[in-house]
Backbone atoms as SQL, in Angstrom:
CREATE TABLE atoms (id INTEGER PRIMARY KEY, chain TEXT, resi INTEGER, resn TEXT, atom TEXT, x REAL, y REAL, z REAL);
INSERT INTO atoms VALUES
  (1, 'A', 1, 'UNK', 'N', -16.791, -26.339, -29.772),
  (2, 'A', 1, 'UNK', 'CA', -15.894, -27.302, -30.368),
  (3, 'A', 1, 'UNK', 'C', -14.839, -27.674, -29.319),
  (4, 'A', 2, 'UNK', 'N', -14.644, -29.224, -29.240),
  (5, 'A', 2, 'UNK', 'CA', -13.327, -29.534, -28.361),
  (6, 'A', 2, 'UNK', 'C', -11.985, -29.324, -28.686),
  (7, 'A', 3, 'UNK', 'N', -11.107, -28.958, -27.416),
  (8, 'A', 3, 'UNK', 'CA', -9.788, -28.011, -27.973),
  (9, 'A', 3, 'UNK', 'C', -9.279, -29.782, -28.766),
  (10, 'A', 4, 'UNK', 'N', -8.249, -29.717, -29.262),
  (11, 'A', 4, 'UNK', 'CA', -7.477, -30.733, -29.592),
  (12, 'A', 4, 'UNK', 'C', -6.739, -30.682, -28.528),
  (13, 'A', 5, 'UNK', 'N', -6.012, -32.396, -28.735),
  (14, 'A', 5, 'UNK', 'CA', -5.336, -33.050, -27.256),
  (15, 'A', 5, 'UNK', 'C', -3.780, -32.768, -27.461),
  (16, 'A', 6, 'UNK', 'N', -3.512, -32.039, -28.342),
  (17, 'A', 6, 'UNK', 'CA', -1.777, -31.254, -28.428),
  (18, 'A', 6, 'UNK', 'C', -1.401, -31.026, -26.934),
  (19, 'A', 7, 'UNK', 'N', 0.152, -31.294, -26.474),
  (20, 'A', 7, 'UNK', 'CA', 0.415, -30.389, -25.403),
  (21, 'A', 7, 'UNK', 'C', 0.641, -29.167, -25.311),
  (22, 'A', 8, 'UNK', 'N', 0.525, -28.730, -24.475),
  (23, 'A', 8, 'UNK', 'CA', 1.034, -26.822, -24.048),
  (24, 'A', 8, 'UNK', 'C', 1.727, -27.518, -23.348),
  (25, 'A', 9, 'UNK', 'N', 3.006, -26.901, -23.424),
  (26, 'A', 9, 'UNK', 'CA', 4.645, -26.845, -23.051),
  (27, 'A', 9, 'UNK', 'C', 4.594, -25.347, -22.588),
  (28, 'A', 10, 'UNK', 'N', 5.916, -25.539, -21.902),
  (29, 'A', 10, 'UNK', 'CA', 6.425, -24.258, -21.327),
  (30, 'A', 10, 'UNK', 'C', 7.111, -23.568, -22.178),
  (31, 'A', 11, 'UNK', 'N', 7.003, -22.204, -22.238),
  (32, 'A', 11, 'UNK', 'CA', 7.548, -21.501, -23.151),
  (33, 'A', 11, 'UNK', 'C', 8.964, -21.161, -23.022),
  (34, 'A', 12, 'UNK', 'N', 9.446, -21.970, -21.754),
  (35, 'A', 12, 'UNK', 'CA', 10.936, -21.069, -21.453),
  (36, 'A', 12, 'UNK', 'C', 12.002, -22.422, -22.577),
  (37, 'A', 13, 'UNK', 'N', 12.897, -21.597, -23.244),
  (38, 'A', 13, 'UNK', 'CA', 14.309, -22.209, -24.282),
  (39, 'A', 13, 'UNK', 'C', 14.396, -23.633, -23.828),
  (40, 'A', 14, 'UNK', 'N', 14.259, -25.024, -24.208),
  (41, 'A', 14, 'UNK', 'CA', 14.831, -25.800, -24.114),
  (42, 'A', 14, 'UNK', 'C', 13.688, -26.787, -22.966),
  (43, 'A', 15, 'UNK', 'N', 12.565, -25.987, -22.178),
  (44, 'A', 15, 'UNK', 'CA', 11.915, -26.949, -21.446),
  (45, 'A', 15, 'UNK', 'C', 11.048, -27.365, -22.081),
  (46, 'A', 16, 'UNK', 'N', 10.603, -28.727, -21.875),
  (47, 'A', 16, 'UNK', 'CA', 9.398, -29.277, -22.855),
  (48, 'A', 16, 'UNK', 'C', 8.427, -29.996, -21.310),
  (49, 'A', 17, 'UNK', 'N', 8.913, -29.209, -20.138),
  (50, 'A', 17, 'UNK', 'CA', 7.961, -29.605, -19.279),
  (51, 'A', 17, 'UNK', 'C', 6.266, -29.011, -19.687),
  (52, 'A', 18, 'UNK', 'N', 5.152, -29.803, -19.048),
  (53, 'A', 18, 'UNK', 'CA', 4.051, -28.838, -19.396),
  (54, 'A', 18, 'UNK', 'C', 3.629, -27.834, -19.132),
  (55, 'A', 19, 'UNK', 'N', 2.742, -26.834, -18.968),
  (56, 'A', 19, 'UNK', 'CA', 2.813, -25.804, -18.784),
  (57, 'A', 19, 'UNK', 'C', 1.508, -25.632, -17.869),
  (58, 'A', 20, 'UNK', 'N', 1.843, -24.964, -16.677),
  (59, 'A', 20, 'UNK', 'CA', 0.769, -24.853, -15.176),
  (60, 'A', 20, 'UNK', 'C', 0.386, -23.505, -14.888),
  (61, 'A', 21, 'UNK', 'N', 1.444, -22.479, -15.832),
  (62, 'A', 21, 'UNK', 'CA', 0.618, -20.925, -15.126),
  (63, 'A', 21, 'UNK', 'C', 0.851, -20.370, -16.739),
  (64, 'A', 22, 'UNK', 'N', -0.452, -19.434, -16.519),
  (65, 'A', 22, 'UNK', 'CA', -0.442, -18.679, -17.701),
  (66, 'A', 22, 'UNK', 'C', 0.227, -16.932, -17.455),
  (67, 'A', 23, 'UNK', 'N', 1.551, -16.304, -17.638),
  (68, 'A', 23, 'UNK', 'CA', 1.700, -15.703, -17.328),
  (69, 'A', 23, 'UNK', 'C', 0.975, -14.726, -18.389),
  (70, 'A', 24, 'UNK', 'N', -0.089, -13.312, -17.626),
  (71, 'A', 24, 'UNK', 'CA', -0.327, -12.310, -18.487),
  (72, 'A', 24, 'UNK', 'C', -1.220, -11.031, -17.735),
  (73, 'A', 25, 'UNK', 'N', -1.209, -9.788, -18.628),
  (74, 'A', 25, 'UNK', 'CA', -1.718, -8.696, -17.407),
  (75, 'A', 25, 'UNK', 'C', -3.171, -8.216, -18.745),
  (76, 'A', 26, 'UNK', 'N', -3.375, -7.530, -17.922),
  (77, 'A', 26, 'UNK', 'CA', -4.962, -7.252, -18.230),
  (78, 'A', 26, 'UNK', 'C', -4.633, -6.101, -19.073),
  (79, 'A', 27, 'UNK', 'N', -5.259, -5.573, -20.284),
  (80, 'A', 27, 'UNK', 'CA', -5.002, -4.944, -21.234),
  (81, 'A', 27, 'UNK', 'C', -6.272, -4.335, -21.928),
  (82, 'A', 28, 'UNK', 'N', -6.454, -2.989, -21.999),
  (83, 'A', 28, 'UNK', 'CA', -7.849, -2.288, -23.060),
  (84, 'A', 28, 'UNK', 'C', -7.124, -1.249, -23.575),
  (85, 'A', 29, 'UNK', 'N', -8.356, -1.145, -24.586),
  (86, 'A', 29, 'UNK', 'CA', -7.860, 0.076, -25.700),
  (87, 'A', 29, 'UNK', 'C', -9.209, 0.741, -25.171),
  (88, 'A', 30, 'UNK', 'N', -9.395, 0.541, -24.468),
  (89, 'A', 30, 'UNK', 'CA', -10.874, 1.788, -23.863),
  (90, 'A', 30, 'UNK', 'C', -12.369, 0.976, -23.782),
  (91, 'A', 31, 'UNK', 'N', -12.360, 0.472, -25.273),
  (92, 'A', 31, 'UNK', 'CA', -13.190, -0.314, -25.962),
  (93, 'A', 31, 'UNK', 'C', -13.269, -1.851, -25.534),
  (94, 'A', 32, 'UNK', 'N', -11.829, -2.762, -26.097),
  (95, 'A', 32, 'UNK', 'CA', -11.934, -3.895, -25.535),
  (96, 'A', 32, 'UNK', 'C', -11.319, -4.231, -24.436),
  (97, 'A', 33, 'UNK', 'N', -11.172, -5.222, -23.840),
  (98, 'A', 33, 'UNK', 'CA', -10.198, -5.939, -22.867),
  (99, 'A', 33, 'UNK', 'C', -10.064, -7.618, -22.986),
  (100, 'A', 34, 'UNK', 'N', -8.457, -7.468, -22.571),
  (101, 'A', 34, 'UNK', 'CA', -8.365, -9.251, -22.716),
  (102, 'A', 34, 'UNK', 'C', -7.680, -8.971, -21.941),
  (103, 'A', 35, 'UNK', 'N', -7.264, -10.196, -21.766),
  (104, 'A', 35, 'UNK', 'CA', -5.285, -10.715, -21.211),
  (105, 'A', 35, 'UNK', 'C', -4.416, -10.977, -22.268),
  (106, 'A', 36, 'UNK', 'N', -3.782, -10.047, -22.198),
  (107, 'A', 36, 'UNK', 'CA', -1.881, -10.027, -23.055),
  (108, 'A', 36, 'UNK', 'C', -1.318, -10.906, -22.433),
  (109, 'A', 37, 'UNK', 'N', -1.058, -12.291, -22.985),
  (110, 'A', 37, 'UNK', 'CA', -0.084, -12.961, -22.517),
  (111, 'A', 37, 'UNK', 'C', 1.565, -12.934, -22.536),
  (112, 'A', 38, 'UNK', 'N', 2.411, -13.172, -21.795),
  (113, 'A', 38, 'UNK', 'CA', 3.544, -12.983, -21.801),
  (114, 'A', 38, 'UNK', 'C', 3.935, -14.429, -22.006),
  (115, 'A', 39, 'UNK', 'N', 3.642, -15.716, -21.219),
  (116, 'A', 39, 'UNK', 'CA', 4.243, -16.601, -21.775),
  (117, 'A', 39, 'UNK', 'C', 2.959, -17.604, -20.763),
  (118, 'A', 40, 'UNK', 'N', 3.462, -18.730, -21.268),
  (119, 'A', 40, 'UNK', 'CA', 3.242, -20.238, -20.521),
  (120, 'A', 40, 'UNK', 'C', 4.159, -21.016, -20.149),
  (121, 'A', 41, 'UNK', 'N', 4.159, -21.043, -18.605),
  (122, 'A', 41, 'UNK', 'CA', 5.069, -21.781, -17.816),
  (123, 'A', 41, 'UNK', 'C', 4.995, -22.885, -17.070),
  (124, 'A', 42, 'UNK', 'N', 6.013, -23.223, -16.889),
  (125, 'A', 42, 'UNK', 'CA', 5.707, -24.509, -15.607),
  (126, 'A', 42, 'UNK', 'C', 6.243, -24.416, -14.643),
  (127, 'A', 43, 'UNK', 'N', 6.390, -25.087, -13.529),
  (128, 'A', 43, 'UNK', 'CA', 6.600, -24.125, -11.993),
  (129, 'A', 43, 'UNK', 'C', 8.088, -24.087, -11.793),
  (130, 'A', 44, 'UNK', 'N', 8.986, -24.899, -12.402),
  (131, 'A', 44, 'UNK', 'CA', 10.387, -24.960, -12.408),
  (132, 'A', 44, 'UNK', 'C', 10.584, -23.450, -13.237),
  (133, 'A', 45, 'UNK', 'N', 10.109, -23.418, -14.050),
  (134, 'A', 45, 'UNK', 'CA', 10.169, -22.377, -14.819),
  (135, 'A', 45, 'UNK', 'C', 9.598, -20.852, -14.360),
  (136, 'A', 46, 'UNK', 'N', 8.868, -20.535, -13.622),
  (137, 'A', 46, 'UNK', 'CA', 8.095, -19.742, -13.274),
  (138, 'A', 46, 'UNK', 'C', 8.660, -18.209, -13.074),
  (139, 'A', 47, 'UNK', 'N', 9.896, -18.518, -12.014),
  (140, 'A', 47, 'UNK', 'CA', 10.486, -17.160, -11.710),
  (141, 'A', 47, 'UNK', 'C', 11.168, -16.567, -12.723),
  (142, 'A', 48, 'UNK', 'N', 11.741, -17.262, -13.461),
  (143, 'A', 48, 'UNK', 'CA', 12.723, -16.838, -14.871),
  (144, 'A', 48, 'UNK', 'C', 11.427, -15.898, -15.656),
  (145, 'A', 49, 'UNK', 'N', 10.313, -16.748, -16.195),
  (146, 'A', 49, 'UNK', 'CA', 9.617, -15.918, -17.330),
  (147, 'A', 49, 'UNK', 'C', 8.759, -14.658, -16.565),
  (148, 'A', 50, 'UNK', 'N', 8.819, -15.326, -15.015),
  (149, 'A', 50, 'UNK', 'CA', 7.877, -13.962, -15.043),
  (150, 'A', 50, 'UNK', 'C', 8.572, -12.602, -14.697),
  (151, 'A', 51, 'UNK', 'N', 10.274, -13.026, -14.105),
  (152, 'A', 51, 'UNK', 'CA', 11.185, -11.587, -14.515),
  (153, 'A', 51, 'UNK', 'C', 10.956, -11.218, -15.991),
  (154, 'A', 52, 'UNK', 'N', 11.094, -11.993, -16.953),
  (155, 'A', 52, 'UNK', 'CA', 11.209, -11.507, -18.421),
  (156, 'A', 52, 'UNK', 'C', 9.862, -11.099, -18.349),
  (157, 'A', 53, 'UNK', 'N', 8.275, -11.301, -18.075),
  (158, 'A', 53, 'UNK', 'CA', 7.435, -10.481, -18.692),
  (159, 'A', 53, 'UNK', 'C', 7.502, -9.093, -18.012),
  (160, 'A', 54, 'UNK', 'N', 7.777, -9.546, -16.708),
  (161, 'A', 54, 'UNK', 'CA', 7.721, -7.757, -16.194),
  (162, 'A', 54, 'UNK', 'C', 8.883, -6.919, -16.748),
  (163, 'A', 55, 'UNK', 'N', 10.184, -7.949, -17.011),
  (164, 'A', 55, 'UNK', 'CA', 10.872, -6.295, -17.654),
  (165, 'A', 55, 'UNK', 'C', 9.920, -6.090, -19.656),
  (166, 'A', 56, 'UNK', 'N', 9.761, -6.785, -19.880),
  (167, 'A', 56, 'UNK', 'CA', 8.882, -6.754, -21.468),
  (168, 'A', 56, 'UNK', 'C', 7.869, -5.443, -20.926),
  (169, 'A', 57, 'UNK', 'N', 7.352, -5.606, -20.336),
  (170, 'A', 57, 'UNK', 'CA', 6.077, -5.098, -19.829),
  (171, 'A', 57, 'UNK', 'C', 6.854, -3.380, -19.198),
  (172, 'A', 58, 'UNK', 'N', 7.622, -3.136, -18.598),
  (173, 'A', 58, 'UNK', 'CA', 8.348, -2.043, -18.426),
  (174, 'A', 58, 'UNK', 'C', 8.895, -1.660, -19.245),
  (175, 'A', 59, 'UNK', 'N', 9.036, -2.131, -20.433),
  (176, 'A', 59, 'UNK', 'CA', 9.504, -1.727, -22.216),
  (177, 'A', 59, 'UNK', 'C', 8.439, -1.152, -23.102),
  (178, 'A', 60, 'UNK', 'N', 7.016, -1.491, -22.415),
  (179, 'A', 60, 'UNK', 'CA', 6.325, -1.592, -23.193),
  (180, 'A', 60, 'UNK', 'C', 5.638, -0.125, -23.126),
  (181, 'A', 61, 'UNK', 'N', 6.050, 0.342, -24.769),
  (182, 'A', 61, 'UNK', 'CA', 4.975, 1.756, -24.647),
  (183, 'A', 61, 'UNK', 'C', 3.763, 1.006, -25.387),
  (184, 'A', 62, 'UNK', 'N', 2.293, 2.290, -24.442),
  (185, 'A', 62, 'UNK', 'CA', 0.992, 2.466, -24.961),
  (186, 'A', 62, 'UNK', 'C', 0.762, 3.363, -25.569),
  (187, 'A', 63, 'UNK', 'N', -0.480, 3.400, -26.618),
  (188, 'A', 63, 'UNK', 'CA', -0.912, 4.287, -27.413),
  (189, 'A', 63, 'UNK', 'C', -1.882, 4.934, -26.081),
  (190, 'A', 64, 'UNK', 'N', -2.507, 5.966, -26.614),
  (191, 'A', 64, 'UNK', 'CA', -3.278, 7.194, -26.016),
  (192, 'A', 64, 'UNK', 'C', -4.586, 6.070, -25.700),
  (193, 'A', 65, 'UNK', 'N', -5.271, 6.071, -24.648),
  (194, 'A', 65, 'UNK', 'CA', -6.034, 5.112, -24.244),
  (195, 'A', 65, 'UNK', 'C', -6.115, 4.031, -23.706),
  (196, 'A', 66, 'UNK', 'N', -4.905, 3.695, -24.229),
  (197, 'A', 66, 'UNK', 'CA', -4.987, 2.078, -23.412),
  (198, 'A', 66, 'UNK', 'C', -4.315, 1.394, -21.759),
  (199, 'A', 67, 'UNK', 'N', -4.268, 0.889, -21.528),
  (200, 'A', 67, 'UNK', 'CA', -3.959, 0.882, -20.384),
  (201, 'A', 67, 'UNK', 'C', -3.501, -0.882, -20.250),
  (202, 'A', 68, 'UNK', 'N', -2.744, -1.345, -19.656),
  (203, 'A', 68, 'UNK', 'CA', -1.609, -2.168, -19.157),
  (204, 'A', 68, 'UNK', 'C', -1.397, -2.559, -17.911),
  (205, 'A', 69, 'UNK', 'N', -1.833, -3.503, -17.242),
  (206, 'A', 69, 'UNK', 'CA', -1.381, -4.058, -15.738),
  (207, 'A', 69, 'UNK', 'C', -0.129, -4.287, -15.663),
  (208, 'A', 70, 'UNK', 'N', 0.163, -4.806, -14.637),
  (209, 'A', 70, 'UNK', 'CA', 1.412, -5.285, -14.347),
  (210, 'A', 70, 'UNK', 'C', 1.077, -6.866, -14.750),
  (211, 'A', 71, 'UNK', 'N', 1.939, -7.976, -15.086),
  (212, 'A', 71, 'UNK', 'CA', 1.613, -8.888, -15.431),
  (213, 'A', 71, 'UNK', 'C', 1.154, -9.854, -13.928),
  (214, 'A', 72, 'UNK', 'N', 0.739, -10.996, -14.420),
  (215, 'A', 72, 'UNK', 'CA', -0.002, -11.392, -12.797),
  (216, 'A', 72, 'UNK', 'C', 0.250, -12.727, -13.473),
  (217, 'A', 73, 'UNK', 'N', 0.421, -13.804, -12.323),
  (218, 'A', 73, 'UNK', 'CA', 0.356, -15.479, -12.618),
  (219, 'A', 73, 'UNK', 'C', -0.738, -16.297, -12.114),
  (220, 'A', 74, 'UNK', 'N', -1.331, -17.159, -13.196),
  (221, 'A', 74, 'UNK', 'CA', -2.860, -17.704, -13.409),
  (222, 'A', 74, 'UNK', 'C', -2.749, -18.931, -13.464),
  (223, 'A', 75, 'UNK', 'N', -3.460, -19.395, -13.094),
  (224, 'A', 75, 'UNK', 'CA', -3.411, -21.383, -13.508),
  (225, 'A', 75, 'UNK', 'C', -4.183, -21.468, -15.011),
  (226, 'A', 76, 'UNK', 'N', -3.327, -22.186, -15.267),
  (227, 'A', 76, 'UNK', 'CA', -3.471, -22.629, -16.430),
  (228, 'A', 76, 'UNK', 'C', -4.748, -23.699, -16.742),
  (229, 'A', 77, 'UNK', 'N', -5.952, -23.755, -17.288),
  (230, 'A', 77, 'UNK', 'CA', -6.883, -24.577, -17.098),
  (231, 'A', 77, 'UNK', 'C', -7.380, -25.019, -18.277),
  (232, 'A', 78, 'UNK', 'N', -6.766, -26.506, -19.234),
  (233, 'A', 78, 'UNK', 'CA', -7.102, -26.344, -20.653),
  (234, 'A', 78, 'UNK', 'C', -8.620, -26.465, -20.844),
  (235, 'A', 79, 'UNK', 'N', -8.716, -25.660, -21.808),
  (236, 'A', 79, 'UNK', 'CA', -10.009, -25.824, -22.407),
  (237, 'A', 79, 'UNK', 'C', -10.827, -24.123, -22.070),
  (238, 'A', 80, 'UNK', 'N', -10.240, -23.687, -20.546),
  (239, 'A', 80, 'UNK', 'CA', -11.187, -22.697, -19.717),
  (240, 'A', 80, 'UNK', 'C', -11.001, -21.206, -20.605),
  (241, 'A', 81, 'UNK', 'N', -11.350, -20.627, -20.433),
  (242, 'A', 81, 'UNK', 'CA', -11.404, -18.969, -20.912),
  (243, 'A', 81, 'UNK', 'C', -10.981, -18.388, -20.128),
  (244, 'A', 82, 'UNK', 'N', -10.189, -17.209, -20.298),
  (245, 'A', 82, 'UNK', 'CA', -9.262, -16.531, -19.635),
  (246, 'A', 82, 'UNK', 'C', -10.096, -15.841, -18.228),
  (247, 'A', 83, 'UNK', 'N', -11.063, -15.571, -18.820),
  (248, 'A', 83, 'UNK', 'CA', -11.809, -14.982, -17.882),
  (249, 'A', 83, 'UNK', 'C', -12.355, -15.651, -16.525),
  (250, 'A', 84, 'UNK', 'N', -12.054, -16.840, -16.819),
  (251, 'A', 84, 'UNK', 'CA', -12.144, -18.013, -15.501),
  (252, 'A', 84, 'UNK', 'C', -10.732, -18.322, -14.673),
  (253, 'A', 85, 'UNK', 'N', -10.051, -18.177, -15.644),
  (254, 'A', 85, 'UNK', 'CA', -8.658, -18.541, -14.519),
  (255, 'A', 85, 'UNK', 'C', -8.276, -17.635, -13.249),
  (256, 'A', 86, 'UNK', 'N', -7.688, -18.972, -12.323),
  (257, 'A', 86, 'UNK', 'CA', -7.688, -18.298, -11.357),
  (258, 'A', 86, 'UNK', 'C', -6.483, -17.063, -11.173),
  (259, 'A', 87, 'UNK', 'N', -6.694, -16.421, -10.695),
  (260, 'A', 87, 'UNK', 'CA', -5.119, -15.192, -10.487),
  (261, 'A', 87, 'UNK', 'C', -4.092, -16.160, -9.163),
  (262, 'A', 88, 'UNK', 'N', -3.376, -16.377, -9.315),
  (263, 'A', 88, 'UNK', 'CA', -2.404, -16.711, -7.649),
  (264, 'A', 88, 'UNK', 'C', -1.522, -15.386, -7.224),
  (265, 'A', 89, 'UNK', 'N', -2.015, -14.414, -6.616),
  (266, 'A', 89, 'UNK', 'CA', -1.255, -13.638, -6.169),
  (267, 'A', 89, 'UNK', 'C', -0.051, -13.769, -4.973),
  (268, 'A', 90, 'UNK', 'N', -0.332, -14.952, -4.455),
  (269, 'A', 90, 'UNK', 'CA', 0.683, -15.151, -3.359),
  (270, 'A', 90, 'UNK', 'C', 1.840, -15.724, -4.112),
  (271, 'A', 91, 'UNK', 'N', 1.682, -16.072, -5.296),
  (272, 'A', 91, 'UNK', 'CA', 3.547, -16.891, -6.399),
  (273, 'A', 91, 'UNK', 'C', 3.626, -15.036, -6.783),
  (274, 'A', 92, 'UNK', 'N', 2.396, -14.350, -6.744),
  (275, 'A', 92, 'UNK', 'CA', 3.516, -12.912, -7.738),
  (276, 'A', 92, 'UNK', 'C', 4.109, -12.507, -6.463),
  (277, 'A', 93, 'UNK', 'N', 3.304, -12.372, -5.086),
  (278, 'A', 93, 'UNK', 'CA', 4.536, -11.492, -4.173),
  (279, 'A', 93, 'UNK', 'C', 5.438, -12.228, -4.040),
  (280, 'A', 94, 'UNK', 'N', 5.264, -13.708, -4.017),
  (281, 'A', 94, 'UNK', 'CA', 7.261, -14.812, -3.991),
  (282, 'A', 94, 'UNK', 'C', 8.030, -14.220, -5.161),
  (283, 'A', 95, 'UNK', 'N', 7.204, -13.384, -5.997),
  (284, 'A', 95, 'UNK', 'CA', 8.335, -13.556, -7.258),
  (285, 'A', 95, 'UNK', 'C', 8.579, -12.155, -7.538),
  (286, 'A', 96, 'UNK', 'N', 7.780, -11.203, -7.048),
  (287, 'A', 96, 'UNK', 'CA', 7.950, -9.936, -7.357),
  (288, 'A', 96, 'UNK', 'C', 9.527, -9.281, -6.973),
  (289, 'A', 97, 'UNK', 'N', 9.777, -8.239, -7.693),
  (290, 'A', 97, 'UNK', 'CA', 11.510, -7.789, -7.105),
  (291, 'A', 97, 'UNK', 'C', 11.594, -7.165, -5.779),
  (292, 'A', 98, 'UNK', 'N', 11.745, -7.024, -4.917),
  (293, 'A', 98, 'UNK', 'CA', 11.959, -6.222, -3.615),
  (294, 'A', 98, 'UNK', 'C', 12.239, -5.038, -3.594);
């Protein structure tokens, strides 16, 4: 089925720019795995949400089994499955804390 033509906006307070990276880290309970998203951003926006997912993500307790990445920034590709997007690791070391 085709997605509908709604926009994805950026998730940060007050921007209604569109949204270009999917911020989220890789996540199983042993059994399954997805991507936990933290938010959807746009590149003005980028460094702000992805401090907020990593401190979320350093808040975050697991149950017995599961396991939690660090969050990572993805292009956003409508329509694609998570499992296709690309990772950009060179925006997480620009953005990572020192």
């Amino acid at each position: 089925m085709p997605m509908s033509p709604y926009p994805v906006v950026c998730y940060a307070v007050g921007c209604e720019a569109p949204a270009v990276y999917k911020i989220a880290a890789k996540w199983s309970d042993g059994t399954t795995n997805e991507l936990k998203t933290y938010g959807l951003t746009c590149g003005a926006c980028l460094a702000r949400q992805f401090a907020t997912a990593m401190a979320k993500r350093a808040a975050c307790r697991l149950a017995a089994g599961e396991i939690l990445d660090a969050p990572g920034v993805y292009e956003l590709h409508r329509g694609g499955r998570d499992r296709a997007l690309i990772r950009r690791p060179d925006l997480e070391a620009q953005l990572a804390p020192s």
